[in-house]
C-alpha positions as CSV (number, residue, x, y, z in Angstrom):
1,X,7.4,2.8,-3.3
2,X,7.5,-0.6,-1.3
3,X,7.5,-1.7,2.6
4,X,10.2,-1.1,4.7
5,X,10.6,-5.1,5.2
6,X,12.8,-6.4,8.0
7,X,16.2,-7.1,6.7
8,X,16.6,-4.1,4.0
9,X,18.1,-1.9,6.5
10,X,21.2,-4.6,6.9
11,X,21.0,-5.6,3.4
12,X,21.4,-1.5,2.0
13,X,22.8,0.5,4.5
14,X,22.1,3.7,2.6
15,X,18.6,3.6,2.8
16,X,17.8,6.4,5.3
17,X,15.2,7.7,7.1
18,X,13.2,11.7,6.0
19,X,11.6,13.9,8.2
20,X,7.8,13.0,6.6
21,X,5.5,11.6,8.9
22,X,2.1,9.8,7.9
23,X,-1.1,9.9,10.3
24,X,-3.3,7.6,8.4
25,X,-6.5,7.5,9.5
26,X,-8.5,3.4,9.1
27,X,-12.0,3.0,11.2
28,X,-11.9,4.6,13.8
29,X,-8.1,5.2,14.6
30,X,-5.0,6.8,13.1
31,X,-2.0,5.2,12.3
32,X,1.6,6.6,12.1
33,X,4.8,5.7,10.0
34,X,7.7,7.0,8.5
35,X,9.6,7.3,5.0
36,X,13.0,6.0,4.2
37,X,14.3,6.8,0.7
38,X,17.2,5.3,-1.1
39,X,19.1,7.1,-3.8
40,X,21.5,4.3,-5.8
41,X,21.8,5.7,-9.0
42,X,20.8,9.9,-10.2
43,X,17.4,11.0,-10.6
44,X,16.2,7.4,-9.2
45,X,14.9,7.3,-5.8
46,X,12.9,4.3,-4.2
47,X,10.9,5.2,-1.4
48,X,10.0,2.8,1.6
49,X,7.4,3.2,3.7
50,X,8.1,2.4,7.6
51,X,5.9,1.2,10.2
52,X,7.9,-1.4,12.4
53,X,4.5,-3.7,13.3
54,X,3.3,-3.9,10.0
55,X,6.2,-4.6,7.8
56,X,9.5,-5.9,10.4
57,X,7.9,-9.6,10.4
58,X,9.2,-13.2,9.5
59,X,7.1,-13.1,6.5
60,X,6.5,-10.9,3.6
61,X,2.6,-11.5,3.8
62,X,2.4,-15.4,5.6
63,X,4.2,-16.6,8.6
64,X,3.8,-20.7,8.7
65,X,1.7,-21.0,5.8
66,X,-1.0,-18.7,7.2
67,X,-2.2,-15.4,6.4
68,X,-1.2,-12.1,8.8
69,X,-5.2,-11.8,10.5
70,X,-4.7,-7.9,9.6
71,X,-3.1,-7.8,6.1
72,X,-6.2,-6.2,5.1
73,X,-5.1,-2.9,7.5
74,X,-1.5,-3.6,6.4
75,X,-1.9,-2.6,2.8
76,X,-4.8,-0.6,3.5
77,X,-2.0,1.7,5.3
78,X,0.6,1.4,3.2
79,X,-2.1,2.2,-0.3
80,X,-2.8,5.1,1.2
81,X,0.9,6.4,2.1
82,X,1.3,5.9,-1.7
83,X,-1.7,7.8,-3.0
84,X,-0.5,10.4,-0.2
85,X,3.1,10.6,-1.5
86,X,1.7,10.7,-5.4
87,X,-0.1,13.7,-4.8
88,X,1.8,15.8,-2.1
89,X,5.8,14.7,-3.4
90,X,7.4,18.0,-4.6
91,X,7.5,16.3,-8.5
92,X,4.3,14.4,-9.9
93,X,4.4,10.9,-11.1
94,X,2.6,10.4,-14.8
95,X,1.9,6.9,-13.8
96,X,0.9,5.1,-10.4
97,X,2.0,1.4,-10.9
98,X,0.1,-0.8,-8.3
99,X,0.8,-4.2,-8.0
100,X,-0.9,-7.3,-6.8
101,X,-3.1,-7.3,-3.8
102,X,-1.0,-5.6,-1.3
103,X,-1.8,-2.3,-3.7
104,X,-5.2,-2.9,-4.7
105,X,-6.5,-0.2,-3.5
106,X,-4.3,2.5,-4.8
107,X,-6.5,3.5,-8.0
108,X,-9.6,3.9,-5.8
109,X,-7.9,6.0,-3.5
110,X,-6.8,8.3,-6.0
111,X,-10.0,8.5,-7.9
112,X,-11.8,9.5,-4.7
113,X,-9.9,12.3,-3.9
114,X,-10.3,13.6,-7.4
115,X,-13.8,12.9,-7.8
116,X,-14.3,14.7,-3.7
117,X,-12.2,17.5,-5.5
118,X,-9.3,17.1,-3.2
119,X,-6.8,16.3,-5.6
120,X,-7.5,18.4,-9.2
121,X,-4.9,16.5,-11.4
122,X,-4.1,13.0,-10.2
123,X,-1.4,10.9,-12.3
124,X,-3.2,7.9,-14.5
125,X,-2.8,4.9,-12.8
126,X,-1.8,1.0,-14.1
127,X,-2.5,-2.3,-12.6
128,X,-1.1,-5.5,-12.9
129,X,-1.2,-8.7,-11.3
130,X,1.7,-11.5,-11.5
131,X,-0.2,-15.0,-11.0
132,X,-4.5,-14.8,-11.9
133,X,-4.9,-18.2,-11.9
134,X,-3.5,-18.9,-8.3
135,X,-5.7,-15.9,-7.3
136,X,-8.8,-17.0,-8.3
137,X,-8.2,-20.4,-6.3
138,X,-9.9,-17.9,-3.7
139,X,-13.1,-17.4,-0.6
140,X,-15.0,-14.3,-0.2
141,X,-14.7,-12.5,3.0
142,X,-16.9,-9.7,3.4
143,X,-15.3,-6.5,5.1
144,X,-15.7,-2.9,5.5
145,X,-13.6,-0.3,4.2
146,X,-13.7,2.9,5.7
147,X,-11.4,5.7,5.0
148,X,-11.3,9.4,5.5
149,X,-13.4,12.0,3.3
150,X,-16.4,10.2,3.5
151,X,-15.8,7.3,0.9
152,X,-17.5,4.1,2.8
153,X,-17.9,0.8,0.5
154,X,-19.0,-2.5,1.6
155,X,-18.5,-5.3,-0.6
156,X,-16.6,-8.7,-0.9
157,X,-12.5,-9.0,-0.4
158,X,-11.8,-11.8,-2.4
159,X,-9.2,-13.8,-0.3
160,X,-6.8,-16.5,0.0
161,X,-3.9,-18.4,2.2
162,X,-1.8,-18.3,-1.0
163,X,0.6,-15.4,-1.3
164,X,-1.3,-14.1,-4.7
165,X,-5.0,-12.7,-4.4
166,X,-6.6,-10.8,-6.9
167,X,-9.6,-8.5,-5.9
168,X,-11.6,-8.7,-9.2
């Protein structure tokens, strides 16, 4: 599962757009995007998640050697469009794979909503992150997260202008 980044439409024309719909509620709004799935080989499909503000921009994560200000609600929406297609696709992954940053989240997600009994069986999940030691060249900003189901944590994002983080 990745972003539907600008330019992958142009660059694999086959990728092509489903019928599911996510309403993913952050704060105290709900935001909507789409699913694309592309099928280049049998039994492999890689699924893109779509929402045109978030992921169509000039940069993967920077634009000018600055952070996107709402990165944070970027990947906050697209972690939980994965946990949502992990436990409601009509096969179940054995594995989650999350990572980096932008997917940080994931394994919390999908903890929560086994341990509010909304998801009995949840696939094990892994975590990996590419570059530690640029990560740790980091500030802490504090934030909220707030997501449905009740699960409210406040605590310290660890953050930087570099395009590796690492939330240890």
């Amino acid at each position: 599962v990745t972003p539907l980044y600008k330019g992958l439409l142009e660059k694999f024309p086959d990728i092509a757009p489903t019928d599911w719909k996510f309403e993913v509620p952050i704060g105290s709004t709900t935001i909507s995007g789409g699913l694309h799935t592309l099928s280049p080989e049998p039994n492999l499909t890689i699924y893109f998640v779509d929402h045109r503000e978030f992921f169509w921009r000039n940069g993967l994560y920077t634009e000018r050697g600055y952070d996107y200000p709402d990165n944070f609600v970027r990947f906050l929406f697209f972690s939980q469009c994965v946990v949502h297609l992990a436990q409601h696709l009509d096969w179940q992954p054995e594995v989650v794979h999350g990572h980096d940053w932008p997917t940080g989240l994931v394994s919390a997600l999908m903890r929560h909503r086994w341990e509010t009994g909304t998801w009995a069986n949840p696939a094990r999940t892994c975590f990996t992150i590419h570059n530690l030691v640029i990560g740790l060249q980091t500030h802490p900003v504090r934030c909220q997260i707030e997501v449905s189901g009740g699960m409210q944590r406040r605590g310290s994002l660890l953050h930087s202008s570099t395009h590796e983080r690492s939330g240890i």
